[in-house]
N, C-alpha and C positions, 0 to 999 in steps of 0.2 A: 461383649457388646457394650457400646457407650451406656454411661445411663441415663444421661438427658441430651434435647438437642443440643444446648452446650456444650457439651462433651464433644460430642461429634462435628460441631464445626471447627472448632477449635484442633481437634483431629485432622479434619480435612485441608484444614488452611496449612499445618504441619505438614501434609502428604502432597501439596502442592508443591511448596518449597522443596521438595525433596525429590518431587519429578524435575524439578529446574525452572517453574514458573516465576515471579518475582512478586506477584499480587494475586490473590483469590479472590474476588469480594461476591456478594451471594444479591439480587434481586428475586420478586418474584414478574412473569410472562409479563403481567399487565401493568406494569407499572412505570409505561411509557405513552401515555394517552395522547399526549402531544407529534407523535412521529406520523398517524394519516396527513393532518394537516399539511406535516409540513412535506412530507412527498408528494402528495398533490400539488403544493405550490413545484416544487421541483420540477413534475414534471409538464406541469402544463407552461411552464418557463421557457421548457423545452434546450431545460440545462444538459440534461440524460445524454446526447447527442445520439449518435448511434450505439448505444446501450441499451436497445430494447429491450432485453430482459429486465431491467429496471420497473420498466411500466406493465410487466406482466406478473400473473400471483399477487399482485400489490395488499388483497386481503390478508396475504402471510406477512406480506414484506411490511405493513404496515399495525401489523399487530401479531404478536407473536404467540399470544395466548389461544391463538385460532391454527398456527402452523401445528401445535399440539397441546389441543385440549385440559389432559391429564395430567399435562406438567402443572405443576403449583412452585418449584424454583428455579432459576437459571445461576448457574456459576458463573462468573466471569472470572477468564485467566489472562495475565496479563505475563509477556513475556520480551524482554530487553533485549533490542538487536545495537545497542549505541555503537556506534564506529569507535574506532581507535584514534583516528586524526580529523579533521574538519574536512568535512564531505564537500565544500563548498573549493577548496583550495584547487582540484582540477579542471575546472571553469574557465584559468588563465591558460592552461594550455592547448591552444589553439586548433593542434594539431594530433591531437590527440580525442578518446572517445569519455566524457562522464557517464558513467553507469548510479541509479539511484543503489547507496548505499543496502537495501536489503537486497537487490539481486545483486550482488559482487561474492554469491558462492550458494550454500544448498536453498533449494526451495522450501520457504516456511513452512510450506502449509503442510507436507510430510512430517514435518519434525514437531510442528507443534500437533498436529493432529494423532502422532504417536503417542504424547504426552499425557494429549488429553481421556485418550483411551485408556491408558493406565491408571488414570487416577481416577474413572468412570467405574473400571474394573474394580480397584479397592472400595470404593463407594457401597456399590452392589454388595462386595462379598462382608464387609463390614453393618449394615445397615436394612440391605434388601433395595424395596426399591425399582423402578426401569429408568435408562436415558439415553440421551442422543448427546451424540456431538457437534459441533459445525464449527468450521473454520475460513469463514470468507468463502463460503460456494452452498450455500442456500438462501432463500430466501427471509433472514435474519438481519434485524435492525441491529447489525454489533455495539457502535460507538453508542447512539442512546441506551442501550442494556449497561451498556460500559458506565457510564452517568448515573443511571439511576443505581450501579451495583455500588459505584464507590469507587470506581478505579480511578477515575478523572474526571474533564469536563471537555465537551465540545467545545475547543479552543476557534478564534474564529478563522481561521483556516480552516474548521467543521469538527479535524481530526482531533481525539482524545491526547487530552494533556493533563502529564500527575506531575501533581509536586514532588513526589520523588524521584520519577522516571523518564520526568522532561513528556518527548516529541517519540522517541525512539523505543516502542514496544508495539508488538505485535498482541493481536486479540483472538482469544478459544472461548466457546462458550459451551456447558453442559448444560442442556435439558435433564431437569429430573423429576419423578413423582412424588419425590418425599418432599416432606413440608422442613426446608432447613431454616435456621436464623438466618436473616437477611441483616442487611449493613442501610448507614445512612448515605442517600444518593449526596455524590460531590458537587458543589457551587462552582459557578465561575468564578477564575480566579484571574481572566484576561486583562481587568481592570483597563488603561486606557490605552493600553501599547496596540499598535500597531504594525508591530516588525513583519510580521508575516504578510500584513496584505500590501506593504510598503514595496518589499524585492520582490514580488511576483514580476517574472520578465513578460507576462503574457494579458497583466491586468487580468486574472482569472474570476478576481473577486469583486462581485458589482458590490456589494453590502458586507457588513462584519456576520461573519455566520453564514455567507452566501455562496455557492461554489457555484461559475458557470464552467461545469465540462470540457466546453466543448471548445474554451479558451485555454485549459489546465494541458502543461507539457507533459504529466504522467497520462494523461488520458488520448491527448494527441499520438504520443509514441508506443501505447499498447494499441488502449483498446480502438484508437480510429483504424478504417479501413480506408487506402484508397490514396489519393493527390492529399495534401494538406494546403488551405488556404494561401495565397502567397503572402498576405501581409503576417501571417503567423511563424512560416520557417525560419524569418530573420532574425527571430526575436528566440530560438528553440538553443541559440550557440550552440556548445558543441555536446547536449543533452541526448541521448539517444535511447534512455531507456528510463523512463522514469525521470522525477525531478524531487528536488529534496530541498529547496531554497527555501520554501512556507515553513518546513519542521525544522532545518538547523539553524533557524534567528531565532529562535523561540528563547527566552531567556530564562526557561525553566530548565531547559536543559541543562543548568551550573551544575545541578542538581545528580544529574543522573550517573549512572558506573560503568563503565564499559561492561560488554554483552562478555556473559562467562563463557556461553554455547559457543566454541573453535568453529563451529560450522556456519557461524552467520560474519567469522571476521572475514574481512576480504582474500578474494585468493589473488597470488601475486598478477597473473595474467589479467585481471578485470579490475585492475587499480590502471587510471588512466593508458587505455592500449592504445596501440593507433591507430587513427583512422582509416589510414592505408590500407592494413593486413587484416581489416575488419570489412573492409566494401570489396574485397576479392573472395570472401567464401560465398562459395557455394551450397549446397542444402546440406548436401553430406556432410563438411567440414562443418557448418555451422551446426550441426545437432549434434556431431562430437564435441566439438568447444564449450557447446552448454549445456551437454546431460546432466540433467540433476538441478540443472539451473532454471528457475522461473521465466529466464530470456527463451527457453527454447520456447515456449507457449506462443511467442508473435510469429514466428516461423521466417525462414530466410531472407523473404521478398519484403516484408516490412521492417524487419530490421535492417536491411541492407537500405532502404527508402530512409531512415531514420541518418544513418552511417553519411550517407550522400546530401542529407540538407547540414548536417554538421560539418560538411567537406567545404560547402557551398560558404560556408559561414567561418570558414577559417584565415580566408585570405593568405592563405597559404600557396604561390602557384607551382610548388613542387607536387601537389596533389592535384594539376590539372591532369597528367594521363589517364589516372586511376578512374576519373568522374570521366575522361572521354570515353573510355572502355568498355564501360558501361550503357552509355547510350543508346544501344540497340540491344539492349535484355530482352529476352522475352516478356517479362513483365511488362507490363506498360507503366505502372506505376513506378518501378525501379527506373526506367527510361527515362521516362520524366523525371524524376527527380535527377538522375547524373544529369539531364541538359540543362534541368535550372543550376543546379554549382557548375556547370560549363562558365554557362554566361556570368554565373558571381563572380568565379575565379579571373576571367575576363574583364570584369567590371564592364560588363554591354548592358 
């Protein structure tokens, strides 16, 4: 058994690293006083868009000390998905599909959630103790835990940025009842740059720190349901799942080391595919193409709506058949979108 908490964190950050993590850093629940505020301001903004879950639990979502009482630490794990080439560079081809660099192969949230249970598990069996884990699917303020633990700082694109690790890490957080050393919360380090709310192709960010939703192409191509605005598709190029422009200008990123984990580098089929052979699956083929992939989560009819404002946007009129063919999906929202690249590709 360690013999002080020293010991044992110092252990812990060791057993981190050695699950595959890249940073450990330790908070305690409440030591984020500032997050009601500012999700209220979020959501009475009416940034959320169709994100309801957002504005519900907000007593959890806005204080974590109350999602579980008993806890007196939180871990934070930080874990590197950096690409191997500039995520940005498929942008130029036209005719072809961008995928956001973390869905181009396994779903995180399995691999990190594996992780994190292991290292939960040695915790316990070293120390005693209870904990939870969570991975982007409770109601957990991750990036301010993240800030206050030490991993980074809400860069103003929102999302957490270390000076070691750039843009490009993915976050786990343990709940636990033991009382661990905790770390000093990280400062901003944004200073006056502006790169990220500069190439935003969507004007996402009304303020530095500010995210509006409901203008953001990651949040258009998942989580919206339904028609997308018209003055927004022209501006999505050939993005179809995600969007990466605010975290690959970030110029911390000098900094950071390509991802060790094989299972977050790209797989050869979801490095720029086409858009062709992407707007002709069907349900079936599309949930074989992406088992395992966090794409299957939007499910055929919105991915293939994503596929077809990308086609619309290619000016490409070898992919006029593909968008006519479309036009009478059962979907209606697929429908619509093949008739609006109809008439792009037309320029009507």
């Amino acid at each position: 058994m360690p013999t002080s908490t020293f010991d044992l964190k110092q252990r812990l950050v060791s057993q981190a690293e050695a699950e595959g993590f890249d940073a450990c850093r330790i908070c305690r629940p409440w030591d984020v006083p500032e997050v009601p505020e500012r999700l209220n301001a979020f959501l009475d903004a009416g940034y959320h868009g169709q994100m309801a879950w957002l504005a519900e639990r907000t007593h959890w979502r806005g204080n974590p000390a109350a999602l579980w009482p008993e806890a007196r630490s939180v871990m934070m794990l930080a874990e590197s998905y950096t690409p191997e080439s500039d995520p940005l560079a498929g942008l130029a081809q036209r005719d072809c599909a961008n995928i956001s660099v973390y869905a181009r192969n396994k779903d995180y949230h399995d691999l990190v959630k594996k992780r994190l249970k292991r290292l939960a598990r040695w915790l316990i069996a070293e120390a005693g103790g209870e904990v939870k884990v969570f991975v982007d699917t409770a109601p957990v303020p991750e990036k301010p835990l993240g800030q206050a633990a030490g991993l980074g700082w809400q860069g103003k694109h929102t999302n957490l940025v270390s000076r070691n690790l750039g843009s490009w890490f993915f976050i786990g957080a343990v709940f636990t009842t033991l009382e661990l050393d905790t770390d000093p919360a990280e400062n901003d380090h944004c200073g006056s740059c502006t790169a990220c709310q500069d190439i935003c192709p969507t004007e996402a960010f009304p303020q530095p720190y500010r995210l509006d939703a409901r203008r953001c192409i990651s949040y258009l191509t998942i989580e919206h349901h339904g028609p997308m605005d018209q003055d927004l598709r022209a501006l999505m190029g050939n993005r179809i799942y995600g969007c990466d422009d605010c975290l690959a200008v970030c110029p911390w990123n000098k900094f950071a080391s390509e991802a060790q984990e094989l299972r977050y580098h790209a797989r050869d089929d979801l490095i720029a595919p086409g858009l062709a052979e992407l707007a002709v699956l069907d349900d079936a083929a599309f949930r074989a193409r992406f088992s395992g992939s966090p794409i299957k989560r939007i499910g055929r009819d919105r991915f293939v709506r994503n596929v077809l404002y990308a086609i619309g946007n290619s000016d490409e009129r070898a992919l006029l058949p593909v968008a006519q063919g479309l036009c009478d999906d059962p979907d209606p929202t697929v429908a619509d979108a093949a008739r609006w690249a109809v008439g792009r590709l037309r320029h009507e």
